[in-house]
C-alpha positions, -999 to 999 in steps of 0.1 A, spaced: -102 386 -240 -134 366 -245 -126 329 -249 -144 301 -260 -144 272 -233 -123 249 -262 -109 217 -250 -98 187 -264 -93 151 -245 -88 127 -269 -63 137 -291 -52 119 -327 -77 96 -316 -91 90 -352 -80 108 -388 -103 138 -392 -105 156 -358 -119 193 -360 -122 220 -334 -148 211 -310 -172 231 -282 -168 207 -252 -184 218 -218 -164 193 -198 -133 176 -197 -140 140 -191 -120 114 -173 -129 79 -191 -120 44 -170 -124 9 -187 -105 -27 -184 -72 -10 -193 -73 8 -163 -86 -18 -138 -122 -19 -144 -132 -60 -141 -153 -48 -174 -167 -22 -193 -200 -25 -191 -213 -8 -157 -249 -12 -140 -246 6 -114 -230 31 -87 -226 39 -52 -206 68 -37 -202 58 1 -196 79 29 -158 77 33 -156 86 -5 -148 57 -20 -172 47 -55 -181 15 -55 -191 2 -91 -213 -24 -97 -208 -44 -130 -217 -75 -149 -185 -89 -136 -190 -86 -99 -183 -53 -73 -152 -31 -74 -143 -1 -53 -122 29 -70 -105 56 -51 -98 74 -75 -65 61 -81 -66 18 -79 -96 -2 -89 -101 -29 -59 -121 -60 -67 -144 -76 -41 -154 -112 -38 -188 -121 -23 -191 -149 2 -224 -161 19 -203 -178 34 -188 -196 10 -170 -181 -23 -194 -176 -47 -185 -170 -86 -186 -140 -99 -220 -126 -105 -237 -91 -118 -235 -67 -93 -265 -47 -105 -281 -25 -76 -259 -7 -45 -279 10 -17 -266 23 18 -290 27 46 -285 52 72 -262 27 93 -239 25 62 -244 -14 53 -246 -18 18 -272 -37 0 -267 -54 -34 -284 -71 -58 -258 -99 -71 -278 -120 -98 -310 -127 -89 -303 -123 -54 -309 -93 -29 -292 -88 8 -270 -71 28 -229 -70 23 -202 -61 45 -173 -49 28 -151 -55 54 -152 -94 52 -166 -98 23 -198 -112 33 -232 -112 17 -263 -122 37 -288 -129 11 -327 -128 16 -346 -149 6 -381 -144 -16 -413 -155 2 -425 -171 -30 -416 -176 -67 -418 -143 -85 -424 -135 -119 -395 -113 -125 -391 -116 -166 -397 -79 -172 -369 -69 -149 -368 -53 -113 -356 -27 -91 -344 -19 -56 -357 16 -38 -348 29 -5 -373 55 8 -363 80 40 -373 55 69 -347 30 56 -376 8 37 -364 -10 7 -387 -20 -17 -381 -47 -46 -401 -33 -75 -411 -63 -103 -413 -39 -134 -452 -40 -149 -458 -69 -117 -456 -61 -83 -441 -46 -57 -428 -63 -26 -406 -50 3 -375 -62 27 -392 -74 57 -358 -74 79 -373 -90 107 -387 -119 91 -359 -122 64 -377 -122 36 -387 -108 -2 -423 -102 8 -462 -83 -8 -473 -94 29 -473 -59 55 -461 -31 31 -454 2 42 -467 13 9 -496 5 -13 -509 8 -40 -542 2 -63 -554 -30 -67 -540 -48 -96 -516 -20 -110 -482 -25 -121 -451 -8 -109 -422 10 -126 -404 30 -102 -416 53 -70 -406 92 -59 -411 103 -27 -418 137 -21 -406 161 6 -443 160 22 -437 122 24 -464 116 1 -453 85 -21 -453 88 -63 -458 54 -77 -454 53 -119 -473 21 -132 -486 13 -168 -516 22 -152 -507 60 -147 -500 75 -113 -507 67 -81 -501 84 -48 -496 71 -14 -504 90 17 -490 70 46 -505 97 73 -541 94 62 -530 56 47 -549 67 14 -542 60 -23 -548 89 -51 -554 80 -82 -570 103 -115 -603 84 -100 -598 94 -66 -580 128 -59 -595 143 -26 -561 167 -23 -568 178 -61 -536 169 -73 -526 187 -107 -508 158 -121 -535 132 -116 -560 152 -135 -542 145 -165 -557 118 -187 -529 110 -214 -504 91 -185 -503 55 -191 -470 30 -191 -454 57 -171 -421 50 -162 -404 73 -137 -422 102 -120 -397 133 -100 -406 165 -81 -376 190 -80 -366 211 -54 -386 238 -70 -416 217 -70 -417 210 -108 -430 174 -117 -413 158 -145 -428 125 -161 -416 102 -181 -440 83 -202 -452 61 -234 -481 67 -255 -468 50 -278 -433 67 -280 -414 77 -251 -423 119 -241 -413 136 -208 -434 164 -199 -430 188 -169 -456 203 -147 -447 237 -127 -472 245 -106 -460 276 -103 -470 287 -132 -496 258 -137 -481 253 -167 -473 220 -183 -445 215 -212 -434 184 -236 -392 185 -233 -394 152 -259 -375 168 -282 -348 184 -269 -339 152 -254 -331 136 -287 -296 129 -298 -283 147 -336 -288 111 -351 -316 87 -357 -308 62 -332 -334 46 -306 -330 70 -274 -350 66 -244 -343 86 -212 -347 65 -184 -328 82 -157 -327 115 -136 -307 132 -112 -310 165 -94 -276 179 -80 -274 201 -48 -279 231 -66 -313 222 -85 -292 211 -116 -311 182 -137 -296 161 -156 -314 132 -179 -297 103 -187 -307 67 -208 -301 54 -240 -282 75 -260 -292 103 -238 -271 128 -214 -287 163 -211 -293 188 -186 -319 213 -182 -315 249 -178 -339 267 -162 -332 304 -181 -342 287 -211 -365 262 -202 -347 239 -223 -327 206 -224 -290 208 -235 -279 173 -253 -246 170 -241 -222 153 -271 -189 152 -270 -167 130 -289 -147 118 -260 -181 100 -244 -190 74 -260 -216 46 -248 -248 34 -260 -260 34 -228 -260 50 -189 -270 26 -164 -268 52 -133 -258 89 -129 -244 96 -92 -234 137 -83 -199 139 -71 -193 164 -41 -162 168 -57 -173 187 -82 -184 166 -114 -206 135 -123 -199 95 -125 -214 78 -154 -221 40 -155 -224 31 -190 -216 3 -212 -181 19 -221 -166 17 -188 -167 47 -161 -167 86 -169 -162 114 -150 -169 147 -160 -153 177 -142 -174 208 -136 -147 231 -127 -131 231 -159 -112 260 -170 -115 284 -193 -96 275 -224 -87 281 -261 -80 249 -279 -82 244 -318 -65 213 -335 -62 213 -372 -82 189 -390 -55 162 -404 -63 152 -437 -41 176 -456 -14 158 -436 7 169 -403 11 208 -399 41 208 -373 33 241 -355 66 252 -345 64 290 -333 37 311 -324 40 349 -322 15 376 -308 14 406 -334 -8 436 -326 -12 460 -353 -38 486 -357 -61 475 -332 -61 444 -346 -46 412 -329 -37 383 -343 -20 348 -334 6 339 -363 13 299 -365 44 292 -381 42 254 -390 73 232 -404 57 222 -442 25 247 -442 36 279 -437 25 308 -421 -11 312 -401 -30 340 -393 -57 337 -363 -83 356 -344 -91 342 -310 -126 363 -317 -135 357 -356 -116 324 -364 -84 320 -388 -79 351 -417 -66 351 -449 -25 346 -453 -21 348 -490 -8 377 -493 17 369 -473 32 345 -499 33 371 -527 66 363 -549 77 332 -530 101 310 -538 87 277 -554 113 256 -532 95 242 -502 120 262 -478 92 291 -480 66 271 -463 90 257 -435 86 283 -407 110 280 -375 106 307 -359 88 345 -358 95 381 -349 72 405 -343 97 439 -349 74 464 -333 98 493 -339 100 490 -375 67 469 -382 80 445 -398 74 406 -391 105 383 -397 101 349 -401 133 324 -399 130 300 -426 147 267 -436 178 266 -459 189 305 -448 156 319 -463 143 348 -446 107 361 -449 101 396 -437 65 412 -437 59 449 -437 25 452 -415 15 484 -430 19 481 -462 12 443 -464 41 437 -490 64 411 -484 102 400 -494 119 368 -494 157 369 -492 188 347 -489 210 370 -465 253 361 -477 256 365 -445 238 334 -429 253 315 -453 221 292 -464 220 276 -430 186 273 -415 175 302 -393 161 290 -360 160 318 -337 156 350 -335 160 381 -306 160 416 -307 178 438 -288 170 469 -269 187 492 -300 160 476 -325 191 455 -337 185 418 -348 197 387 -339 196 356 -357 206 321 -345 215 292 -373 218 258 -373 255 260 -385 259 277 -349 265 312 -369 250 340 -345 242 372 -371 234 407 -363 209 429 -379 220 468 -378 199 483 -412 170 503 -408 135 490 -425 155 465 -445 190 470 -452 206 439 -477 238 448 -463 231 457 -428 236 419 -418 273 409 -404 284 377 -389 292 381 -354 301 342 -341 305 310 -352 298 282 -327 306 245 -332 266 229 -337 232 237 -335 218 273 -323 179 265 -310 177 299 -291 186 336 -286 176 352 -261 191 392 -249 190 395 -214 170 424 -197 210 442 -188 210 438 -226 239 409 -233 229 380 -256 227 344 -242 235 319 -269 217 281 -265 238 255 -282 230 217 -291 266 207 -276 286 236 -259 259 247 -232 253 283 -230 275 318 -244 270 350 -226 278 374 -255 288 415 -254 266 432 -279 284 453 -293 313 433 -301 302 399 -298 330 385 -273 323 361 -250 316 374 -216 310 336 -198 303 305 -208 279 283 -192 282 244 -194 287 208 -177 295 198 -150 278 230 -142 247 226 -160 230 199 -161 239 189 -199 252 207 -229 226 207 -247 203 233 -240 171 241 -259 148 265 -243 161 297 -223 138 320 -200 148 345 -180 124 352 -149 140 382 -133 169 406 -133 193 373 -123 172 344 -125 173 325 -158 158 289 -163 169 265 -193 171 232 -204 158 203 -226 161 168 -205 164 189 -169 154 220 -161 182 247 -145 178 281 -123 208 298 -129 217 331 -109 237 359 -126 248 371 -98 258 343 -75 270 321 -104 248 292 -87 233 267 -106 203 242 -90 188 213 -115 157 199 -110 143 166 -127 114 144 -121 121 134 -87 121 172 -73 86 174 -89 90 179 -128 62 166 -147 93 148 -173 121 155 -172 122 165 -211 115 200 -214 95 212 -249 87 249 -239 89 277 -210 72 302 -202 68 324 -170 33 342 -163 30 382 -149 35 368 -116 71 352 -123 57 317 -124 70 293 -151 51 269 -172 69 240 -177 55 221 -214 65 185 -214 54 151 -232 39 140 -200 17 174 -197 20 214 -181 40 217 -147 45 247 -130 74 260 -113 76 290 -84 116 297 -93 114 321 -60 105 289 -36 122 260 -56 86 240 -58 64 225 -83 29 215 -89 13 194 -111 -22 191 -118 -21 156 -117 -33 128 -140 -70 139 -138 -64 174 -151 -71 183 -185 -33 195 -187 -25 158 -187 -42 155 -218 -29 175 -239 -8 171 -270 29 154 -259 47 177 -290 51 208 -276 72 228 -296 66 263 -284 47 295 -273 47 331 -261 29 352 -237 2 375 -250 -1 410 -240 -31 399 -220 -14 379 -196 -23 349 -213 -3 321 -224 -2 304 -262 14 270 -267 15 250 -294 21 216 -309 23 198 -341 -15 201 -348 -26 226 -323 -27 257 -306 -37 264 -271 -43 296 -253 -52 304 -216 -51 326 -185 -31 313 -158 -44 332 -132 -78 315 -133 -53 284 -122 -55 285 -83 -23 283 -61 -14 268 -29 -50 249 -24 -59 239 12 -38 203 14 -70 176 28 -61 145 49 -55 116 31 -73 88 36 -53 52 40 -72 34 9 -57 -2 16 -34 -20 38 -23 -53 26 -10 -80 47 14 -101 25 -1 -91 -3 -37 -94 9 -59 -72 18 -73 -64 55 -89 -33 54 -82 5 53 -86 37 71 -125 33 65 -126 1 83 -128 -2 120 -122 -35 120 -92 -36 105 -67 -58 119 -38 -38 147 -22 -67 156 1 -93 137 21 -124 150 62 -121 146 60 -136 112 33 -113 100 55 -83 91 56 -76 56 32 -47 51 14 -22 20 -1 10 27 -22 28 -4 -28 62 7 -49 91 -14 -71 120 -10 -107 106 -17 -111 141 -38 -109 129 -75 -106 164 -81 -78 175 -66 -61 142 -54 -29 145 -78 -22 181 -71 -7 177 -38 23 158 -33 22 129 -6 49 126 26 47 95 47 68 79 78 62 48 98 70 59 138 89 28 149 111 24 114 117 57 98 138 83 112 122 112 92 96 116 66 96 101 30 76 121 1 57 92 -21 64 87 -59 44 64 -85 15 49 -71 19 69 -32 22 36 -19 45 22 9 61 -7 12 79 -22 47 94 -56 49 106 -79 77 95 -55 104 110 -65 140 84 -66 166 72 -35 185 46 -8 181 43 8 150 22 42 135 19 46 98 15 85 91 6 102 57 1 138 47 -7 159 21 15 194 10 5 220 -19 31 237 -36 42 260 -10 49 233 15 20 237 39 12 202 52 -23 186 61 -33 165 92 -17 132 91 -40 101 82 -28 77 111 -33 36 116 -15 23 145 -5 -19 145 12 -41 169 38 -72 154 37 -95 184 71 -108 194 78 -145 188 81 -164 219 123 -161 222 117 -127 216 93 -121 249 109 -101 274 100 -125 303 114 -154 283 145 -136 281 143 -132 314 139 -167 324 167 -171 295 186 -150 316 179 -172 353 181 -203 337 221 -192 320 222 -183 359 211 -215 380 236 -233 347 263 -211 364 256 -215 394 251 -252 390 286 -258 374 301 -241 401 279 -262 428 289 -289 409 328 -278 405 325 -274 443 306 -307 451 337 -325 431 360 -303 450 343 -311 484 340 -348 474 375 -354 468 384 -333 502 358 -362 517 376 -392 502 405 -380 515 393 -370 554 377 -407 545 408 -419 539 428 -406 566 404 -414 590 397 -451 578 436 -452 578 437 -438 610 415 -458 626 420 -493 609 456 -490 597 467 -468 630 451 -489 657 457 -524 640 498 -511 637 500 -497 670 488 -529 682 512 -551 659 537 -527 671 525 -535 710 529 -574 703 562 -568 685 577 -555 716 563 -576 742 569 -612 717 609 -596 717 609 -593 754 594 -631 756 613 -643 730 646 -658 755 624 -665 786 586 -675 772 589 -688 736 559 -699 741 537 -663 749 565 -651 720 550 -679 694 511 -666 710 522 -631 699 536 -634 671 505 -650 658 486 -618 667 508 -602 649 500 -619 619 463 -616 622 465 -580 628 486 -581 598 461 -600 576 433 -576 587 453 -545 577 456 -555 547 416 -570 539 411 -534 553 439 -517 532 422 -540 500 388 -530 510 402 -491 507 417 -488 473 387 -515 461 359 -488 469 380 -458 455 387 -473 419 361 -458 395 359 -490 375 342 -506 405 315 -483 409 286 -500 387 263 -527 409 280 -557 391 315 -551 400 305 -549 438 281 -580 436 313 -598 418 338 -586 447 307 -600 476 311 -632 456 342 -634 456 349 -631 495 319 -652 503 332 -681 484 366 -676 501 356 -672 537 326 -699 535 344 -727 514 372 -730 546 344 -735 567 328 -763 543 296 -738 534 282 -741 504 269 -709 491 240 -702 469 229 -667 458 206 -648 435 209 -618 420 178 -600 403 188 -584 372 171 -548 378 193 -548 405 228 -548 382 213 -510 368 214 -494 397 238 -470 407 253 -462 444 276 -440 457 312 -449 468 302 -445 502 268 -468 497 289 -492 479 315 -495 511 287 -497 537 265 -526 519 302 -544 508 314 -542 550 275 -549 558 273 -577 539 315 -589 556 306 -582 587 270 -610 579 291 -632 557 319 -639 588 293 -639 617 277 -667 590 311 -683 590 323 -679 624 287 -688 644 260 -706 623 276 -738 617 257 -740 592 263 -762 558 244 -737 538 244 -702 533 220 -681 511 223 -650 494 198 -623 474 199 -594 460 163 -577 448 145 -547 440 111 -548 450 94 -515 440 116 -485 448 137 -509 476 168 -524 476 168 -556 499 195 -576 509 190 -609 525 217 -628 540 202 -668 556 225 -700 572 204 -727 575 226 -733 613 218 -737 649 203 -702 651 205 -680 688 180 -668 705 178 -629 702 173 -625 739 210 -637 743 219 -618 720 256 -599 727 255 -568 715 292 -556 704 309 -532 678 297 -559 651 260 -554 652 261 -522 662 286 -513 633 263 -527 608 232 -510 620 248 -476 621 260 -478 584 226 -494 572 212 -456 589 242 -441 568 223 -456 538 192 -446 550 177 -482 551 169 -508 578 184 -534 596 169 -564 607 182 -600 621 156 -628 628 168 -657 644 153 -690 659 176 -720 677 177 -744 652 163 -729 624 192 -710 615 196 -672 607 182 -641 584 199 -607 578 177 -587 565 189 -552 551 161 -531 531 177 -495 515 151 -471 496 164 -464 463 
C-alpha cells in the first residue's frame, strides 16, 4: 500500500488541528529544556559531536541530551554577553565573537583571548566573521570594509590582507570557490579575487570572461555561492530582494524569487544557504526555509506547523542525518530519515471523537479502515481516497445516543456481516453485500454494554459485557435466538480473545484471566495474582502456539505449556508501565502502545527497544485505545482523535551499538572536562572523591535507542545498566586507581566498545603506605623502648642492690670486722691494760660512728624524695654546719638558682654528696681556717662546685696522696667531670670540681 508520509508532532497543541503533509519530524529545544534563551544566533557542530549554540545569552554546548552552559573569562569572569559567531580552525580552537569582541576560546578552561581592533571601526551596519581554507579569518564590516585576524600581530587589521578587493567597495559576505578564486558580494556588485595571479575581476575588468560578471543588474548583493555542480546562486536587491541562479552548464540563468516566498504576506528575506554532502540546498532567512530540487528546478517552502520562528540565524547539516536550526524560537532539529507513515487527527471543533476500535474490512476489492469512536459513531476510511460516506450505516437507528457509542468491531468474514458492540447492550450488525443494517437489543446480554468481541474457528460469536456476561453466538446470518449465555463473571469483561487450539481466554477488570472450553463454557484454568502481575487485565495477545502477552499496568509472557509466567515493567525496558494496546507484527514482534509512546518487545529474547525521546513515536498521542493488524503487514492504532497506520518492517532491528562518548565529569558538582578533553583532570587529593559521569552517544539520531551499561573498575563488581539521565553517581570513593567504563547494547544484547577515563584519588598522608610503614617502626622502637625501659628499671634495681651489698660490704663489713678485732683485743686488755682497753674501746666507738654516717649516707641517697638538687644541697648544708661549727668555722655558701632545676642520678647525687664530705672534713680537719666558702653554679652547660678555707694552705709538692684524694678524683671521673685542688701556704685552699651537664 501507497502511504502518504503523514506525521504529526505537536498534538492538541491549539483547537482546530487538521491533517497535515509534513516532510519531517522535528525535534524543537527552548528554555524549558535548558536552552539559556530562545533566541539563537548562531551554531557550531565540533569535531567530537558536540553542538555548540551561540545565543544572546552567552555559549552553551548540547549533546543531545543536557544543555551545558559556558562562562567566558579573559581572565577574569566576564558577564554574560551575545555569543554571536563560532568558527573552528583546522587545530580545533574555537573562535567567537562575544559582544563586540572577536578572539580565540578554549573550552576547556573557559578562557577567551580577545583581539584587539587596530583602530576604531565603523561597525553600525553589522559584521561578520569568515574563515577561508588556509585558516584566514576575515572580519567583514557589512557595506564598510573588510579587515582580517593578523594572528601574529594580534590584531583586527585592513593593513596585509590576503584578500582584496576594489578600491572603495563595500562588503557583504565572500565564497570561495574550489579553484580558490575568492567571490566577494558588495553593494557594488561582484568582485573576484585571484590570489595566484593577485588580480581583482570586476564587470569592468574580466580577463577570465566570467559569466556572472557580465551581468549588469547586480548591485547591493548580498551573498554569492557556487555548488558542487558549479551553479552560481546570488542573492541580491534591486530594489526588492531576488535570487537568481546561473548554470553554466546550460548557460542558463533563472529568477527562484518566488518560490522562495512564504503562503502569507509577511517580510521574507533569504539570507542564508547551505549545501549538504549530497548537493542538497537549502535556503534559509526571514520567514524562509526551502530547499531546491534539482528534478524540478524549483524551490520547496518547507511549512510545517510544528516550526515556528520568525527568523533562522544559521543552518548547520548534521552527519547524523537531519538539520539544526538557530532561530529566534529556540533550537530545531529536523530528522531526514523519517519513516513512512499514516497519520490523520480529526479536526476538534465538533468536540472529542474517542476512537476506541479500529477494524480492517476487505470487501469486494475494496478496503476500508472502520473507526469506531465513543460519542460519533462509526467511520469509514480509505488510506488511498480519504474518509467515505457512513450514512447508510445508520439507517433505522435508535434515537438514544447508545447507537453512536462504538466499543468495539467485528469484521465476520464468513457470513459478511460487520458487528459492532455498542453501549447499553445495543448491537449493530452490517450486512456488507447488501449494505442493510439492524440494530438489536439481544435478551440475552441483558442491556449491559458490549465491549468485546471474538470469533471462533466454527464461525460462532463471542461477546464480552461489562456485567462480566460472556455470550455465544451459534445462528446463521442473523439468528434473534441463536444467542445463549454461557458465563457470568464477577466485573468488567475488556477482552475475548480464542486461542489458536481454539479455547476462549476471558480478560477480567478483577479476577485476572479464565481459560474457557468452547463448547461448554467450563473453566479449564484460571490465571491470576500472585501469578500475574495484577488482576486486572485489559489487553490480551497471543504471539505463538504457547506464548500469550497481557496486561494493563505490566506487561506478562505467559507459556501454555510450561505454566510460567515472567512480568516485565519499566525497569526491564518498558516504555510505561501502563499498557493501552498490543500488537505483534508478521515477524512475532509486539508493539507495545503506552502514554509515554510505542515500545517494542522480542517475546522470543525477553528484550525491548525504544526509540527513544527523539523519535517521532515519542510524540504521539498518550490515549491509545486500540488497533489491529492489516492484511498488509501493517499496523493501525488509534487514539481519541486519531488514527495511525504503518509498516513495521521499515523499522530497523538490532542497529550497530556506537561508543559512547563521556559528555561530562563533574567534580563535586563542577565541571572538569569530558572524554573530549585531554586535559581533563586524572588525579584528585583524598578528599576529592565524590564524582559525576554523563555519558551519551553523540548521534542525536539514534542516541536513545540503545540502552547504556556502565561499571567503575576499582568499586563495582559487575556492570550496572543506566536509567533516567545515563548518568553515574560515586560518593566517598577510598583512594586507589579507578576506570570509569560505559557501553552501548541494541536490543539483542550486542555491546559496543567501552568509552573509558581512568583517575587516581591520592591517599591522604595516614593513608600512604610508607607512612604506615613508619607507623608500623615507630609502634616497634615504642615496644622496644618499653621493654628497654622495663629492663633498664629491672637492671637499675639489680644495680642498687650489687651497690648496696658492695657499699655494705665494704664500709659496713670492714668497719665491723674491725670493731669486732678491737672488741676482742680491748676484752683481753681489759684485767691487765685498762689503759690499751680504754684506747680500744674508743676505736670502737669511732668505727661505730662511721658505720652509721656511712649506713645514713646509704638509705639518704636511695629515698626517692631526695633525688631533686635542693634536697641534696639541703643535706651538704646540713653536715657542713655540723662538722665546721665544732671546729669554730663559719660557713658561708651560695647557691645559684638554675642550679636547684637540675636533675642527677642517684649515683651523681652520692658521688658529689661524698665529694663534697670528703672536702668539707679535709676543710675541718687541716685548714685551720675560720672561714669556709661554699658555691654551687651553672655556668653554660657546667656544673661547678667550689669548695675555699681561707687557712694556712700546703704546698702541693708535699702533697700526701692517700685513699682521700684519690677517692674523690676517681668518683669526679664516675661523673664525668674534673677535679682540681689549688693551694698556696697561707692563702688557704680551693676545691674545684667542674661536671658537664
Amino acid at each position: 500500500m501507497k502511504k502518504l508520509l503523514l506525521f504529526s508532532l505537536l498534538l492538541f497543541q491549539c483547537l482546530f488541528v487538521t491533517a497535515e503533509t509534513k516532510r519531517f519530524f522535528v525535534n524543537r529545544f527552548g528554555t524549558a529544556e535548558g536552552l539559556a534563551t530562545n533566541q539563537i544566533l548562531t551554531l557550531y557542530k565540533d569535531r567530537h559531536g558536540f553542538l555548540w549554540i551561540g545565543s544572546s545569552n552567552g555559549l552553551q554546548r548540547f549533546d543531545g541530551r543536557k544543555f551545558m552552559s559556558y562562562g567566558i573569562r579573559s581572565p577574569e569572569v566576564q558577564p554574560s554577553k551575545p555569543v554571536s559567531e563560532i568558527l573552528a580552525d583546522s587545530e580545533g580552537r574555537m573562535w567567537l565573537r562575544v559582544g563586540d569582541e572577536y578572539g580565540s576560546y578554549s573550552a576547556e578552561n573557559q578562557l577567551f583571548s580577545p583581539v584587539p581592533f587596530e583602530k576604531k571601526e565603523d561597525r553600525s551596519q553589522g559584521e561578520s566573521l569568515w574563515m577561508d581554507s588556509k585558516g584566514s579569518l576575515f572580519v567583514i564590516l557589512n557595506n564598510n570594509k573588510l579587515l582580517w585576524i593578523d594572528q601574529q600581530k594580534g590584531l583586527v587589521t585592513d593593513q596585509n590582507l590576503p584578500i582584496k578587493i576594489p578600491e572603495g567597495w563595500r562588503p557583504r559576505a565572500i565564497f570561495e570557490d574550489k579553484a580558490g578564486l575568492y567571490w566577494i558580494s558588495h553593494v557594488e556588485g561582484i568582485s573576484v579575487y585571484d590570489p595566484a595571479r593577485k588580480e581583482i575581476y570586476t564587470r569592468d575588468h574580466n580577463p577570465l570572461g566570467l559569466e556572472v560578471l557580465k551581468n549588469p543588474d547586480f548591485g547591493y548583493v548580498f551573498n554569492y555561492h557556487q555548488d558542487a555542480q558549479g551553479v552560481s546562486w546570488i542573492n541580491y536587491w534591486a530594489p526588492d530582494e531576488r535570487l537568481v541562479s546561473y548554470d553554466p552548464r546550460n548557460k542558463s540563468w533563472k529568477n527562484h524569487k518566488t518560490q522562495l516566498s512564504p503562503p502569507n504576506h509577511n517580510y521574507q528575506e533569504a539570507f542564508g544557504h547551505l549545501e549538504l554532502p549530497d548537493g542538497a540546498i537549502w535556503r534559509y532567512g526571514i520567514q524562509t526555509l526551502a530547499d531546491f530540487d534539482r528534478e524540478s528546478g524549483q524551490f520547496r517552502p518547507l511549512v510545517q506547523s510544528d516550526l515556528r520562528y520568525d527568523k533562522i540565524s544559521k543552518m548547520i547539516w548534521d552527519e547524523a542525518g537531519g538539520l539544526w536550526l538557530a532561530t529566534d524560537d529556540g533550537l530545531y532539529f529536523l530528522h531526514f530519515d523519517t519513516p513512512s507513515i499514516y497519520f490523520l487527527e480529526e479536526q476538534l471543533q465538533d468536540g472529542n471523537y474517542e476512537y476506541q476500535a479500529v477494524e480492517e474490512v476487505i470487501h469486494d476489492g475494496d478496503t476500508t479502515l472502520w473507526l469506531g469512536s465513543w460519542g460519533k459513531g462509526l467511520q469509514l476510511l480509505s488510506l488511498k481516497t480519504g474518509k467515505k460516506d457512513v450514512s447508510w450505516a445508520y439507517q433505522a437507528a435508535p434515537t438514544s445516543s447508545e447507537s453512536l457509542q462504538v466499543w468495539d468491531i467485528h469484521h465476520d468474514k464468513s457470513r459478511q456481516l460487520v458487528w459492532v458492540g455498542l453501549q447499553n447492550g445495543l448491537l449493530q450488525v452490517i450486512d456488507l453485500r447488501s449494505k442493510s443494517v439492524q440494530f438489536l437489543y439481544p435478551e440475552a446480554i441483558g442491556g449491559s454494554t458490549i465491549r468485546s468481541i471474538a470469533q471462533d474457528g466454527r464461525g460462532n460469536l463471542w461477546f464480552g459485557t461489562q456485567n462480566g456476561s460472556v455470550i455465544r453466538y451459534q445462528g446463521q446470518g442473523l439468528d434473534g435466538a441463536g444467542f445463549q449465555r454461557i458465563r457470568k463473571f464477577p466485573g468488567r469483561i475488556p477482552q475475548l480473545l480464542v486461542s489458536r487450539d481454539q479455547k476462549l481466554w476471558v480478560a477480567t477488570n478483577n479476577e485476572g484471566i479464565y481459560i474457557l472450553d468452547l463448547e461448554d463454557g467450563k473453566t479449564l484454568k484460571q490465571l491470576d495474582a500472585p501469578l500475574l502481575s495484577s488482576n486486572d487485565i485489559q489487553k490480551l495477545l497471543q504471539v505463538n502456539d504457547s506464548i500469550f502477552v497481557f496486561g494493563h499496568e505490566l506487561l506478562n509472557k505467559y507459556n501454555s505449556k510450561s505454566g510460567a509466567n515472567e512480568v516485565f515493567s519499566f525497569s526491564d525496558g518498558l516504555v510505561s508501565n501502563k499498557i493501552q494496546h498490543l500488537l505483534s507484527e508478521a515477524k512475532g514482534l509486539v508493539w507495545v502502545y503506552t502514554p509515554d509512546g510505542m515500545g517494542r518487545f522480542d517475546a522470543s529474547s525477553n528484550t525491548f527497544y525504544s526509540f527513544g525521546k527523539n523519535h517521532f513515536f515519542s510524540k504521539i498521542p498518550s490515549d491509545g485505545r486500540g488497533g489491529t493488524r492489516l492484511a498488509s503487514g501493517e499496523l493501525a492504532f488509534v487514539s481519541s482523535n486519531s488514527i495511525m497506520v504503518f509498516d513495521p518492517g521499515q523499522f530497523k532491528r538490532n542497529l550497530a551499538p556506537a561508543v559512547p562518548s563521556i559528555t561530562n565529569i563533574e567534580l563535586f558538582g563542577s565541571y572538569i572536562g569530558d572524554g573530549s578533553v585531554p586535559a581533563t583532570r586524572t588525579k584528585f587529593s583524598s578528599h576529592e572523591n565524590s564524582l559525576k559521569f554523563d555519558f551519551n552517544i553523540l548521534d542525536f539520531t539514534i542516541q536513545d535507542r540503545f540502552t547504556y551499561h556502565y561499571r567503575l573498575l576499582g568499586a563495582d563488581p559487575v556492570w550496572r545498566e543506566a536509567k533516567g539521565d545515563f548518568e553515574a553517581v560515586y560518593s566517598l570513593l577510598p583512594p586507589g586507581d579507578y576506570a570509569f567504563e560505559v557501553k552501548s547494547a541494541n536490543e539483542s544484547g550486542d555491546f559496543s566498545e567501552a568509552a573509558v577515563y581512568r583517575f587516581t584519588i591520592q591517599p591522604a598522608l595516614m593513608q600512604t603506605w610508607w607512612f604506615k610503614s613508619l607507623l608500623a617502626l615507630a609502634l616497634l622502637a615504642l615496644l622496644y623502648l618499653i621493654y628497654r625501659l622495663r629492663l633498664n628499671r629491672i637492671l637499675a634495681v639489680v644495680k642498687i642492690r650489687n651497690q648496696l651489698a658492695r657499699d655494705l660490704h665494704d664500709d659496713m663489713g670492714s668497719t665491723l670486722s674491725t670493731i669486732n678485732i678491737l672488741s676482742s683485743m680491748a676484752k683481753t686488755k681489759i684485767g691487765t691494760d685498762p689503759a690499751k682497753s680504754s684506747e680500744y674501746i674508743s676505736k670502737i666507738s669511732e668505727n661505730s660512728q662511721r658505720m652509721m654516717d656511712a649506713m645514713d649516707d646509704i638509705v639518704w641517697s636511695i629515698k626517692p624524695q631526695n633525688d631533686t638538687m635542693e634536697r641534696l644541697i639541703a643535706r651538704m648544708r646540713e653536715f657542713a654546719n655540723e662538722v665546721l661549727e665544732s671546729k669554730d668555722i663559719l660557713l658561708s655558701m651560695e647557691i645559684s638558682e638554675r642550679v636547684l632545676d637540675m636533675k642527677l642520678s642517684m649515683d651523681a647525687r652520692r658521688d658529689l654528696f661524698l665529694i663534697f664530705k670528703e672536702g668539707i672534713n679535709n676543710a675541718a680537719k687541716y685548714s685551720k681556717a675560720t672561714r669556709v666558702f661554699v658555691s654551687f653554679a651553672l655556668e653554660r652547660q657546667t656544673f661547678v662546685l667550689k669548695i675555699k678555707d681561707y687557712g694556712v694552705g700546703f704546698d702541693p709538692e708535699d702533697l700526701d696522696r692517700g685513699n682521700g684524694l684519690e677517692n674523690m678524683k676517681k668518683r669526679a671521673r664516675n661523673l664525668k667531670g674534673s677535679l682540681d685542688i689549688h693551694s698556696t701556704p697561707g692563702e688557704g685552699t680551693t676545691l674545684h670540681l667542674q661536671i658537664p651537664h
